[in-house]
C-alpha positions in Angstrom: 118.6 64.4 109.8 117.9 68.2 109.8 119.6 70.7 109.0 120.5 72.5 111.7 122.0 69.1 113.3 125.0 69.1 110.6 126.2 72.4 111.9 129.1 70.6 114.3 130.9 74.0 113.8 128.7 76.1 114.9 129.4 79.0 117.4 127.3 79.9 119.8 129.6 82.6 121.6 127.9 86.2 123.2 127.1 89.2 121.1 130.5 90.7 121.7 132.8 87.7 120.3 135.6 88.7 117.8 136.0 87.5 114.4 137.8 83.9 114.9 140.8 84.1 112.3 140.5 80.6 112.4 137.2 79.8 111.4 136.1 82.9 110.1 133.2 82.9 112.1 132.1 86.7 113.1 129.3 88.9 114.9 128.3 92.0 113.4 129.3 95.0 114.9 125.7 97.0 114.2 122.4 95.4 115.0 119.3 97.0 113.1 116.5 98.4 115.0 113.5 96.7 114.4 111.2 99.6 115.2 108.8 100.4 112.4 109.6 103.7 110.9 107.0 106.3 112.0 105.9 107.7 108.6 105.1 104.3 107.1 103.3 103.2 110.3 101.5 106.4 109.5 101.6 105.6 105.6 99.6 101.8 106.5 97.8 103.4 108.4 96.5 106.0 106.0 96.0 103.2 103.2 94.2 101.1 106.0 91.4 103.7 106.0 91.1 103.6 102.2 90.7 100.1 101.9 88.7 100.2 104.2 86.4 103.0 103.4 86.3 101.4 100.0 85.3 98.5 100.8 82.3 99.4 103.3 81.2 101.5 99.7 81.0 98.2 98.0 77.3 96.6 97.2 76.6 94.4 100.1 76.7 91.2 97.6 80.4 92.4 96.7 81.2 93.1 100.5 80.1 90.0 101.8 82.4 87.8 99.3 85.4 90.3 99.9 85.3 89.8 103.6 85.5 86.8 103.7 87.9 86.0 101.1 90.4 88.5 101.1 90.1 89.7 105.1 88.7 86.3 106.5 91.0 84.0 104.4 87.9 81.6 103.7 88.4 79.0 100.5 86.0 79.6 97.6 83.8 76.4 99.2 83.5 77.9 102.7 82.5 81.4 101.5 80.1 79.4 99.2 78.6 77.8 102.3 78.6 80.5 104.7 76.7 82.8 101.7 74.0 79.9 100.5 75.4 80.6 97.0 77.3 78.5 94.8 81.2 78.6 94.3 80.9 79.9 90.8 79.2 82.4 92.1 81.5 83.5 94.7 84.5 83.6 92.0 82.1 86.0 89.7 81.2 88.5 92.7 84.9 88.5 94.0 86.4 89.3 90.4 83.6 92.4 90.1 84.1 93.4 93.5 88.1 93.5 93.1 87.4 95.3 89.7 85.3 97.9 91.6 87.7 98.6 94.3 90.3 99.0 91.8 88.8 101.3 89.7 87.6 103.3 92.8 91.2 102.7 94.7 93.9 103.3 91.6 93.6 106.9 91.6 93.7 107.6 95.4 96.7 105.0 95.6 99.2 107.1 93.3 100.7 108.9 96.5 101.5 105.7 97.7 103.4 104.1 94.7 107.2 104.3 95.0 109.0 106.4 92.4 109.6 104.3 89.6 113.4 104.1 88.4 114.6 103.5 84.7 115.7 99.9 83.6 117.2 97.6 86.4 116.7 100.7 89.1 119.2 103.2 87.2 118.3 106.5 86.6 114.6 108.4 86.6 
């Protein structure tokens, strides 16, 4: 059985049904917007290009294995394939090449880290 067939309750009444004392089944009053907010469109944007940029600045043996790993979503076997090179291989270039891009990307990327909050989100 799945789950949604147990639901013999279930309502399935318009948008602008009142709360049911009975059954305590409601609508919400406010729907969210699910427009993307235009400064962090323009944020992703913005951290797009660096990745990017970064990445195009790699060595072309680092680039290759990052492409298709991390932006092609290939398994360590298929990058092996598609590169002639074996899948040890592919594990050392992609841990150098994240290594690099870390060390070239973590001091650009500050203006893009959230403030950080004391303990459990109290306090600065």
């Amino acid at each position: 059985m799945k789950a949604w067939e147990g639901c013999a309750n279930r309502r399935e009444d318009s948008l602008d049904a009142e709360i049911d004392e009975q059954t305590g089944d409601y609508t919400p009053a406010i729907l969210t917007s699910w427009r993307e907010i235009p400064s962090k469109s323009l944020e992703r944007k913005e951290l797009g290009a660096l990745l990017r940029k970064a990445i195009e600045g790699l060595p072309e043996i680092y680039r290759n294995v990052v492409l298709l790993r991390d932006i092609e979503e290939m398994d360590v076997r298929e990058t092996a394939a598609t590169l002639g090179i074996t899948e040890g291989t592919v594990k050392v270039r992609l841990h150098r090449a994240r290594a690099l891009l870390q060390r070239d990307l973590a001091p650009r990327l500050k203006g893009f880290a959230p403030k950080r909050k004391g303990l459990f989100g109290w306090g600065a």
